[in-house]
DSSP file (Angstrom, degrees, kcal/mol; ACC not computed):
  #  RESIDUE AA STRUCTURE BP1 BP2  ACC     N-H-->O    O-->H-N    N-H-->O    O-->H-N    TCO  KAPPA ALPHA  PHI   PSI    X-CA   Y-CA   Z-CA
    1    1 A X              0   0    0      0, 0.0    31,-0.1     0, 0.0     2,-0.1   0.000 360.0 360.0 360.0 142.5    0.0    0.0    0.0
    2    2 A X        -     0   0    0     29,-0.7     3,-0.1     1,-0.1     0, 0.0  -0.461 360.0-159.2 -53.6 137.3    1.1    3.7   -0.8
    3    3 A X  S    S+     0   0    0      1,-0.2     2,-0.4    -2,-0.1    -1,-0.1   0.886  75.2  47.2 -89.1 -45.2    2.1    5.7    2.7
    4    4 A X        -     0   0    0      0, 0.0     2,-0.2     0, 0.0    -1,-0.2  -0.856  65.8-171.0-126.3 124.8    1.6    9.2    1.1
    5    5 A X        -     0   0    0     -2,-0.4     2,-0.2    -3,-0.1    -2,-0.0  -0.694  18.1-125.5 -96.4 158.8   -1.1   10.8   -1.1
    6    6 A X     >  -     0   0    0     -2,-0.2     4,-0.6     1,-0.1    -1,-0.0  -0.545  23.7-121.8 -85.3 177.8   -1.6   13.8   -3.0
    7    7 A X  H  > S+     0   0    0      2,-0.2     4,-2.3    -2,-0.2     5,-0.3   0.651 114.7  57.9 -59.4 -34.6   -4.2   15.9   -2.5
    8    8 A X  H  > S+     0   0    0      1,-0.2     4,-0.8     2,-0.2    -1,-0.2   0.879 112.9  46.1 -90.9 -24.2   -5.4   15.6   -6.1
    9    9 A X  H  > S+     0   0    0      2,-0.2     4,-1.0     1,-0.1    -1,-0.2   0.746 113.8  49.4 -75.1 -14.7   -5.8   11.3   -5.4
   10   10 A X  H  < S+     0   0    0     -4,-0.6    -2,-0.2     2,-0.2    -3,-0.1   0.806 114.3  41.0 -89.6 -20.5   -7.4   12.0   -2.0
   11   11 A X  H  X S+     0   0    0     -4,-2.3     4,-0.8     2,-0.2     3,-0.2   0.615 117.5  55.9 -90.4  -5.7  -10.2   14.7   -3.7
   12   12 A X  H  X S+     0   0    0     -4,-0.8     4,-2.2    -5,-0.3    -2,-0.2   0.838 111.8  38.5 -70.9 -49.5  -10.3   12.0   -6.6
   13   13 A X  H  < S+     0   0    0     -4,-1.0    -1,-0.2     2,-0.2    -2,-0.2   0.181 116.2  45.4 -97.3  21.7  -11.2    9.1   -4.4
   14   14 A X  H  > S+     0   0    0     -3,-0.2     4,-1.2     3,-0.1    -1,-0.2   0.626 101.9  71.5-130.8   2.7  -13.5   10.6   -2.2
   15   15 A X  H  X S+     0   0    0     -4,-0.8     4,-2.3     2,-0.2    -2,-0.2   0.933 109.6  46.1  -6.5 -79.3  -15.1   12.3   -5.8
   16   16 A X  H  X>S+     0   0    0     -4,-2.2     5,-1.4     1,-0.2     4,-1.0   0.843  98.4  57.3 -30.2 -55.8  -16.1    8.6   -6.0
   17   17 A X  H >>5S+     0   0    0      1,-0.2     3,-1.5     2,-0.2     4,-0.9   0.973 113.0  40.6 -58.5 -57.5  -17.1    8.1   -3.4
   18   18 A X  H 3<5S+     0   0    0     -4,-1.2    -2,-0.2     1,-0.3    -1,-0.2   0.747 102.2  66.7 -13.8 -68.8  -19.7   11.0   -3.8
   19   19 A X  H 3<5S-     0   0    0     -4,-2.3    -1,-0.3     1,-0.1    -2,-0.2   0.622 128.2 -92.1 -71.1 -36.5  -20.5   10.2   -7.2
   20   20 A X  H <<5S+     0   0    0     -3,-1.5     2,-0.4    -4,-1.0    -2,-0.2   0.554  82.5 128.8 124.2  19.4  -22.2    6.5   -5.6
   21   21 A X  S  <<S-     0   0    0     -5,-1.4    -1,-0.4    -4,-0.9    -2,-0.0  -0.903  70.8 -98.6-113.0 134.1  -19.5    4.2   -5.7
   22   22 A X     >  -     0   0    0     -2,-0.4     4,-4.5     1,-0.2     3,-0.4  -0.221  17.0-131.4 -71.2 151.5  -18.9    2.4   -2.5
   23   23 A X  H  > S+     0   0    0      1,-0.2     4,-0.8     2,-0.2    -1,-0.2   0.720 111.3  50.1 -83.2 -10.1  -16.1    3.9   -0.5
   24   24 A X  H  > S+     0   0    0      2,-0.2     4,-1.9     3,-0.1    -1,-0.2   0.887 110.1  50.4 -79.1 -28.6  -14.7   -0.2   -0.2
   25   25 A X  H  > S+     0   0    0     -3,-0.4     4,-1.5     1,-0.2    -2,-0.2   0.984 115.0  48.7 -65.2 -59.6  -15.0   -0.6   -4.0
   26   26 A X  H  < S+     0   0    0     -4,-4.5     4,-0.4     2,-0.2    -1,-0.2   0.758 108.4  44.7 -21.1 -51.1  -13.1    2.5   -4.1
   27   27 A X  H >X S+     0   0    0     -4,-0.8     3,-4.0     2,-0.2     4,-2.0   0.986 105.9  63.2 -83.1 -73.0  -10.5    2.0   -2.0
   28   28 A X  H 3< S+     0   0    0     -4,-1.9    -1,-0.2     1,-0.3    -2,-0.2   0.560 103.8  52.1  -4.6 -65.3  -10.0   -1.5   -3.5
   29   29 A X  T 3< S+     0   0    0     -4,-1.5    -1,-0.3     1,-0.2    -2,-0.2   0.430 115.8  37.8 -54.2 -23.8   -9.2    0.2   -6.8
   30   30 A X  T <4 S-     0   0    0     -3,-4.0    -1,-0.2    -4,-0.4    -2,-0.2   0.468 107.3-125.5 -96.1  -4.5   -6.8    2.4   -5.5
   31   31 A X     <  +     0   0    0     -4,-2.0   -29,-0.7     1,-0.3     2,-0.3   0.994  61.3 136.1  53.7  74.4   -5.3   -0.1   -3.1
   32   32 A X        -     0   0    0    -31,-0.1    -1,-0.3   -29,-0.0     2,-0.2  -0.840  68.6 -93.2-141.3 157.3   -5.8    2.1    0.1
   33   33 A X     >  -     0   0    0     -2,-0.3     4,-1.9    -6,-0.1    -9,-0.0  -0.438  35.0-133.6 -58.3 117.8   -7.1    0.9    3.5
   34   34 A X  H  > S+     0   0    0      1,-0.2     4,-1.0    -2,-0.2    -1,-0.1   0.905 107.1  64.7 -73.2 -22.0  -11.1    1.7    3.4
   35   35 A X  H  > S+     0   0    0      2,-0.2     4,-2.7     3,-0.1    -1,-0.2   0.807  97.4  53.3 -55.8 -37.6  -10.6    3.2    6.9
   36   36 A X  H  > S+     0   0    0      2,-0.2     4,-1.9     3,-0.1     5,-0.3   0.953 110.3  47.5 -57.9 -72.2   -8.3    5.9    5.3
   37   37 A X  H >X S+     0   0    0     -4,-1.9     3,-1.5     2,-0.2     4,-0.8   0.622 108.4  52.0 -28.7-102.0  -11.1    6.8    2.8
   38   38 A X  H 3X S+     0   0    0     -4,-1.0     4,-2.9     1,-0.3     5,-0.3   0.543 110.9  52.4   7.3 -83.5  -13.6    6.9    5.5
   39   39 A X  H 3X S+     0   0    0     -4,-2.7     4,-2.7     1,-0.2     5,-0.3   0.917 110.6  45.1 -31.9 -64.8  -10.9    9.4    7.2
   40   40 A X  H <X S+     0   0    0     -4,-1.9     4,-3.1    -3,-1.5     5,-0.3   0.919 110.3  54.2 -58.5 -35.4  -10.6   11.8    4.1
   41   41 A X  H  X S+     0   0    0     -4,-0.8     4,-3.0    -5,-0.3    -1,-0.2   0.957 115.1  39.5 -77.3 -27.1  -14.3   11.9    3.6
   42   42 A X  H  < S+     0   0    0     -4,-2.9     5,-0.3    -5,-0.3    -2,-0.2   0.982 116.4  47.2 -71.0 -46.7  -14.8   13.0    7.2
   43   43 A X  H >X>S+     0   0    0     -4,-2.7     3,-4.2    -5,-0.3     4,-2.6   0.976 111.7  53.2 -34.8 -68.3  -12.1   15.1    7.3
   44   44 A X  H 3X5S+     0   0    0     -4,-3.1     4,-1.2     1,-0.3    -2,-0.2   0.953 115.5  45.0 -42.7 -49.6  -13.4   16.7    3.5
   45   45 A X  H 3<5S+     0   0    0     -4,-3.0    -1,-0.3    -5,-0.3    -2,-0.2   0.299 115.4  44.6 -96.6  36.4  -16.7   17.3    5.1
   46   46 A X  H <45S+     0   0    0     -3,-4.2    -2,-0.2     2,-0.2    -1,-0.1   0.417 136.0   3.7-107.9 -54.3  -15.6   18.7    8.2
   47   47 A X  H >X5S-     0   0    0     -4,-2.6     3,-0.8     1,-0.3     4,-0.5   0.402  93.4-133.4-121.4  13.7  -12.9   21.2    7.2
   48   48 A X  T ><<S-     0   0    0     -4,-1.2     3,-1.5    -5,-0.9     4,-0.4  -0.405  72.8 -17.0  80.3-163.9  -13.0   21.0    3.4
   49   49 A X  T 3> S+     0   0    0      1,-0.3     4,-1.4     2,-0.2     3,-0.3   0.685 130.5  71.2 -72.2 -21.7   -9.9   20.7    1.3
   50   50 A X  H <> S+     0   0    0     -3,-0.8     4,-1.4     1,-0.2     3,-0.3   0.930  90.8  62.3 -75.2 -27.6   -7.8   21.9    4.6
   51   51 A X  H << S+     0   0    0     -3,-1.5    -1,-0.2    -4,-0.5    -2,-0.2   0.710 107.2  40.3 -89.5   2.3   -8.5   18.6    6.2
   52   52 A X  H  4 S+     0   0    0     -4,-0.4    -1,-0.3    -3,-0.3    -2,-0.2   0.549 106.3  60.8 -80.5  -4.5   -6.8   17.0    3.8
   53   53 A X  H  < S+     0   0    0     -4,-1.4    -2,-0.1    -3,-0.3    -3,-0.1   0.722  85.3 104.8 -78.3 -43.3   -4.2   19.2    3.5
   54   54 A X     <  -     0   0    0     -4,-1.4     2,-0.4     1,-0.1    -3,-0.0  -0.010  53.9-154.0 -58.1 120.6   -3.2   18.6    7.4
   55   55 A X        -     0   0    0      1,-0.1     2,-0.3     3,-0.0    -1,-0.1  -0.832  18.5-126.0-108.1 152.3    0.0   16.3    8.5
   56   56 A X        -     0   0    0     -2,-0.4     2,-0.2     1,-0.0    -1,-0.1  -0.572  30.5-112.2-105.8 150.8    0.0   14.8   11.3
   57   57 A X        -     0   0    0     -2,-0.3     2,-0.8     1,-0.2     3,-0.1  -0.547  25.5-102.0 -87.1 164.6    3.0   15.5   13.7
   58   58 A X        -     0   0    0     -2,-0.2    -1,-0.2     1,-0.1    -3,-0.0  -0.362  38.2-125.2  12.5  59.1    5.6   13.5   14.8
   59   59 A X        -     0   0    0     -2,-0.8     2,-0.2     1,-0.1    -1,-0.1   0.079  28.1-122.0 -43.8 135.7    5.3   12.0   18.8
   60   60 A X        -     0   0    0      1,-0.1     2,-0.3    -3,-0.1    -1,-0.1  -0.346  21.6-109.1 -69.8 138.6    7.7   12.7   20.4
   61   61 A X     >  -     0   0    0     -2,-0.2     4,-1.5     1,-0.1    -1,-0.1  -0.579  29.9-128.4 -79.1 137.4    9.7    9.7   22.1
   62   62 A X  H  > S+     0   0    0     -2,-0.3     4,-1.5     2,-0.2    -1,-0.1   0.668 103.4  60.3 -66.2 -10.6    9.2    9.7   25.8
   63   63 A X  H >> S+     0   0    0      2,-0.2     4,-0.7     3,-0.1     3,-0.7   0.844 106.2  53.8 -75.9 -99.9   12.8    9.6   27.2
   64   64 A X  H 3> S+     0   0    0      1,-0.3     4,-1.4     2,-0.2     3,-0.4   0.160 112.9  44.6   1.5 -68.6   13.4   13.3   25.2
   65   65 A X  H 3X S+     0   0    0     -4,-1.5     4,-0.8     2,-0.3    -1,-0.3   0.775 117.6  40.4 -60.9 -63.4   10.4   14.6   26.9
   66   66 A X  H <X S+     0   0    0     -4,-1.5     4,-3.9    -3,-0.7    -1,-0.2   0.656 114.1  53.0 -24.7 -42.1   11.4   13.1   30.3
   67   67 A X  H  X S+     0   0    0     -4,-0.7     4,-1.5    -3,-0.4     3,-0.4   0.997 117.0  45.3 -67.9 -63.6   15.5   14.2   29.6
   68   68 A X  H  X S+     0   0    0     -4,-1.4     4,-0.8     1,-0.3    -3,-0.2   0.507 108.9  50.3 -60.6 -26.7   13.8   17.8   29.0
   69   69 A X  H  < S+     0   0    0     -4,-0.8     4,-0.3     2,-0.2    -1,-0.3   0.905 115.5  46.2 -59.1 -52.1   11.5   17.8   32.0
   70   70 A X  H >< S+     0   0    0     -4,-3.9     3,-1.7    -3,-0.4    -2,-0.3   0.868 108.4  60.0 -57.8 -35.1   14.7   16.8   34.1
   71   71 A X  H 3< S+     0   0    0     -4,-1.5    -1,-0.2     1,-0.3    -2,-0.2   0.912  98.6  53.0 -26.6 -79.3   16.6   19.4   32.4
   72   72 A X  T 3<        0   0    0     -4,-0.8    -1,-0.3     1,-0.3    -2,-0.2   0.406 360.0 360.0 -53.7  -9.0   14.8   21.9   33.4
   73   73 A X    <         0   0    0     -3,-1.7    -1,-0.3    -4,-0.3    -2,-0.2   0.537 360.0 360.0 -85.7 360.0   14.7   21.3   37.7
């Protein structure tokens, strides 16, 4: 499976979806996870093309966080 989409394949497949084609038939066809689709269409009809836009950030490992809490005493 692909890790990274564009924007113009995520407003393409959820276009489909839209259109009356089921969002597993979809996914099938693009060979994505139908639980991602599902995500981009809630995202699309929550915040529009900015919720696809959005990356999600990095967690932080928890010894950093810890080293930086101690740091700071």
């Amino acid at each position: 499976m692909k890790k990274e989409f564009s924007l113009e394949e995520k407003l393409s497949a959820i276009g489909l979806v839209f259109q009356g084609e089921s969002a597993r038939s979809v996914s099938r066809k693009l060979h994505l996870g139908h639980h991602l689709l599902y995500e981009w269409i809630e995202s699309y009809k929550l915040l529009g093309i900015e919720g696809l836009e959005l990356k999600r950030k990095k967690k932080k490992r928890l010894s950093y966080v810890i080293f930086n809490c101690l740091t700071l005493l």
